[in-house]
Structures are given as C-alpha cells and as structure tokens.
C-alpha positions, 0 to 999 in steps of 0.5 A: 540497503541497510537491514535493521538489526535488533539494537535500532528502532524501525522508523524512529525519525525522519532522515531529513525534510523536504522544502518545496517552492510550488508553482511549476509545471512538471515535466519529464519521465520517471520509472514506475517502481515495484509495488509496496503492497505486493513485493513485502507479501511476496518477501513473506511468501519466500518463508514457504520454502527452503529453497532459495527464491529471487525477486526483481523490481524491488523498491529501496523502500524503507518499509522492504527494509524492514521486512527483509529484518523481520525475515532475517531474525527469523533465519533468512539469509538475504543478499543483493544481487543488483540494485532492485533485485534480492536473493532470500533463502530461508533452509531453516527457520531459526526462530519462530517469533519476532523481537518486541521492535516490530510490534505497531510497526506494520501489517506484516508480522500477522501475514508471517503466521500461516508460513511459519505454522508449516515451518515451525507448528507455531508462532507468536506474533506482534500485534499489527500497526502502521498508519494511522488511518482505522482500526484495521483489525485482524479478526478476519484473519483469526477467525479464518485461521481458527477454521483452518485447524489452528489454536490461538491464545491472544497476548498482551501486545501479540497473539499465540498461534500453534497447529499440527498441520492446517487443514483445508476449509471454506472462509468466508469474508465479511469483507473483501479484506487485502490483508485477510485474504494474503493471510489466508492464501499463505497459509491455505497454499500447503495446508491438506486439503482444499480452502475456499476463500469466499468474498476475497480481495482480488487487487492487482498485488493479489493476483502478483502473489498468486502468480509468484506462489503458482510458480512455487507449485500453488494450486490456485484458482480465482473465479470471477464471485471473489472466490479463491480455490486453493488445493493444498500441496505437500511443499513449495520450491525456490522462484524467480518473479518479477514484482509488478509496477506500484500503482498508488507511485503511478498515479500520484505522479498522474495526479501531479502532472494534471495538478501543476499542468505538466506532462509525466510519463511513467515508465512501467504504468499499466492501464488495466491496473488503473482503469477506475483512476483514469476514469475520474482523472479523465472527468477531472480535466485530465487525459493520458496517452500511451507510450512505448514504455507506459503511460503520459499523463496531463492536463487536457482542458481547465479542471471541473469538480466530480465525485469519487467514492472509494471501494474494493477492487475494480473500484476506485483505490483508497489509496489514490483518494489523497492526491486526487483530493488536493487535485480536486482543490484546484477544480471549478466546483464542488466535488465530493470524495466518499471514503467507504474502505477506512473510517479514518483516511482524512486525518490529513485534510485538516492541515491543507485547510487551517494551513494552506486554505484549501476548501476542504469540509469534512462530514460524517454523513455517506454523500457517496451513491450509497449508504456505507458501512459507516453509515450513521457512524461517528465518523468522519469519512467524507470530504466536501472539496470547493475549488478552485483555491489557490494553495498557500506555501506552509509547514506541514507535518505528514500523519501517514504514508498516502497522506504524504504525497497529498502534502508533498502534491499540495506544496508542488501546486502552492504558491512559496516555498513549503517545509514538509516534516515526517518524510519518513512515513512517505519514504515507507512507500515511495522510492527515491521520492525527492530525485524522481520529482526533482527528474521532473523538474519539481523546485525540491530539496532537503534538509537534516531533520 
C-alpha cells in the first residue's frame, strides 16, 4: 500500500469511474473485510505505546492509507508483513502535530489527541472533515477532554491542546456519539485516576477497540446503561489483534443480493453484528442462512415496503440506510426511512430520483415512531420511498462514502449501462469494491478518470 507523503493530496481525484450495465442477478462468495470504523481507531490506539503492535485484517482502503501517513508524520514506523497484516511501531513521537494536508479530510486527527497528550503533554490538531452528511461537531469531545484536565485554545483551521497528565473524570454524553466516546476512552485509558464515560456509544467497532486496548493492559468496564468505566494505568504494551469483520461492507452485499435477486455469501459476516438489519431486510422479502464461513443473503419471496428508522447501536445502522433505501425503490408500497443519527444523510436521493426515476420524497417532518432531535428542524431527514420503480441506467456523480454503494446498488438494479464518477469516496471504505462485484457476477468495469 502506498503512504502519502507531505508533497501529495489525500483524495484529490478519482483513480478511474465504474461503468455498470444492471439487470443481473448476483450470484457467488465475497470475503467480508476488516472494519473501516474500527481498524483507523485501533491504528490510532498504537500511539499508547512504544512498543511495536500488529494488526490483521486490515482492509487496503484508501481511508487505512491515509491514516498510516498521518502516524508516519507523527514518528511511526509502518511495514507490511502480509497482504492485510501491518506492523506500527511508534518508540518516539517525533511531532506533535499534523501537516495542513490533513485538515477537512477526515475524523481522525481529533481521536490522535488523548494518545499524543500522554506522549508529548500537547498537540495541535486539523479540525475534523469527511463526508459531506452533517455538521458532526466535536464539542462533545472537548468538552470531555476540558473535564479531564486538559487546556484547550481553538485555531483557526485546528484546535490547541496541552495537559501535564490527564486526569480521570465523569463525562457524560449528550449523545451517544462513536466519535466522542473512542476519543475519550483513548485518552481515559492512561490517565490517573478513574473516568465514567456515561450515555456512551457501544457499537460493534467500539467494543473491537476495548478488546484491542484490554490486551495492551486497559482496564475497561462496559456496563449494560452505555456506561464506560476506565482505571487509569501508568503504560500500554505492544498487541497482536485481529480487526472485526465491516459490517456496512456485509450488508451492502445483502442488500445487493436481495435487490438484483441473487444469492451472496459473505465470508466473515456475523449475525450478532447485524441483528437490527436482518430484521428489516427480512420484512423487506429477503432472507439468509448460515454457512460454514458466514452468512447467505437472498430473495425469499416478491419484496413489500416497511419502515426503518435509523438510531444508535443495537438499533438500525446509519450506515446501512443507503443501500436499503435504493432496495426499498424496488419494493410494492410506500415505505418510510427516518434518519434520526445525521441531518444531512439523504444529500444523495436527489440523483436516484431526477436521474434514475426512483420515487423518492424527501420531507422535513419526523414519520419515525417518535419525534427526533431534528424535529421541527429545517431538515430534511425523511425519505418517503414508493415502489416498486424500474430504475433508469445514468451517469451519477457519488457525494460520500455510503452514498456510493447506494449508486453503484441502483446501477446494478437499472436497467442499461450506468457511468458512476467520484469513486474515490466509496473507495475510502470499501475494499476492492470493482473485483468483489465482479466475483459475483456484476456487469462492472472501469475507465480512467
């Protein structure tokens, strides 16, 4: 995997785009990769330590890519010992802050700042980007880290933070945020004392990381209330861990399967991780098995419209809202998807509508079980999806990450070749998305940008 260096910019064009010609049933096996959402953080987590650690399962993502050159800028020495396992050793941290190239590109600079206050007593750090989806502030984190001992002085572009040694405290979440509560167990995990992280985020990748961190020499304690415990400890040592499966990557493919009227078996995919989704995908018409390796996914009879409303963990991923959307467009009836997790997450429906005639409304108003945070809120954060509609082949520019798999899904279902640009956002999070699909018998190809 190639490590950006100082003198190029992350993410600046696409590589190629995809022409795919819909209408064919997908059929075959893929193998599930390591999560995105946890295997960036555990990279981060190795900065605890100056002791060399190792990580399996690491997707070859460009969003891995960026992070391993946001570590080496900062002293760490990365190598590959095989094709999705990476050795980071970190003896010294040589800099205590990022070059400007890194600022808007992703979340991941503000979760560097508990790590590098243990290593270095400061740090100044880009202010965070990423998808275009909400405003995803950070105040959580600040405020949580003010409370722990340390000083912080906002920049323009990046924010200051300095601390003699953090000290242990009780934090409680506004909101369960995934962010917020990686940032403050990295920095709770050495501080003195004891933290309480209260109305925590427990997601899947979360508890990856407790586990990867408890192996270091962590003391954390995840009680059944969102409560997160931490005993400071006075160092970490070197691990060996092995990322979990992505979740989002497994039930894209699901949704795939069910929508084209396939078969997929993901190698790697765990029930427990996708309860909620196998629910809804289940009401929608579709239906999965068990193997020996993971999980089958396809069509058990004609597909029918229900209601999905987004939420914190257990409840139904915001990141899977995407692809079961465009799956819904093939559904009889009207169904309703309440985003109540980003203001922002339907930035992509306008296309699948004014392009490919899906019959998509977008609306303002909470049509979820409840009344949301964004309730009487200028946004619009419910989509209204009647089906089912034939799909039309377009050319589709991808805005975000999860977006993109809901376009690449659409253009699989659509009937005549589609031109999808912008592949570099999916590429941040999917692995080798073109020769997974095309393993599975998808009509995909590509072109130079």
């Amino acid at each position: 995997m190639h490590i950006l260096t100082s003198q190029e910019q992350p993410m600046a064009a696409d590589r190629h785009t995809y022409r795919i010609t819909g209408g064919v049933p997908l059929h075959g096996t893929v193998e599930a990769s390591g999560a995105k959402n946890a295997v960036t953080k555990e990279l981060v987590a190795t900065l605890l330590t100056g002791e060399p650690c190792v990580l399996h399962g690491v997707p070859r993502i460009l969003e891995v890519d960026l992070v391993l050159g946001m570590l080496t800028e900062l002293g760490t020495q990365v190598s590959w010992l095989g094709e999705h396992t990476v050795r980071v050793h970190t003896p010294e941290v040589t800099s205590t802050s990022l070059s400007s190239m890194y600022s808007g590109v992703n979340r991941i600079p503000i979760l560097m700042m508990g790590p590098l206050l243990h290593r270095r007593g400061e740090t100044v750090v880009p202010l965070p980007g990423g998808c275009t989806i909400g405003k995803r502030p950070i105040d959580f984190h600040l405020r949580g880290l003010a409370q722990m001992g340390a000083d912080i002085v906002d920049r323009p572009g990046s924010v200051k933070v300095s601390a003699d040694r953090l000290t242990g405290a009780h934090v409680h979440l506004p909101f369960p945020s995934v962010g917020a509560t990686e940032n403050l167990l990295l920095a709770a995990v050495l501080a003195k004392g004891t933290t309480v992280i209260s109305n925590a985020a427990v997601e899947p990748e979360i508890v990856d990381l407790v586990l990867m961190l408890q192996k270091m020499g962590a003391l954390i304690t995840i009680d059944t209330d969102r409560t997160l415990t931490v005993s400071g400890v006075d160092e970490l040592r070197g691990v060996e861990h092995h990322t979990v499966a992505d979740r989002i990557e497994i039930a894209s493919f699901a949704a795939a399967a069910v929508a084209t009227d396939g078969r997929i078996e993901v190698r790697g995919a765990r029930q427990d991780h996708l309860i909620t989704f196998l629910n809804v995908l289940r009401h929608v018409g579709g239906e999965f098995n068990e193997t020996e390796h993971g999980l089958e996914f396809f069509r058990a009879r004609p597909l029918t419209a229900t209601d999905v409303e987004t939420g914190v963990h257990p409840g139904f991923m915001t990141d899977w809202q995407q692809p079961m959307t465009v799956l819904l467009t093939q559904a009889t009836g009207t169904s309703v998807v309440h985003e109540t997790i980003y203001e922002d997450r339907f930035g992509y429906a306008q296309q699948l509508s004014d392009s490919m005639g899906a019959g998509i409304e977008l609306t303002t108003r909470c049509l979820g079980a409840a009344a949301c945070r964004w309730h009487n809120r200028d946004y619009q954060h419910t989509a209204k999806i009647t089906g089912p509609t034939p799909l039309k082949a377009a050319d589709l520019v991808i805005p975000d990450l999860r977006a993109g798999f809901g376009y690449v899904l659409a253009a699989l279902v659509a009937d005549g070749m589609s031109t999808i640009s912008g592949t570099r956002y999916l590429e941040r999070g999917y692995e080798e998305p073109v020769a997974k699909l095309t393993a599975v018998g998808a009509n995909i190809t590509t072109q130079p940008a």
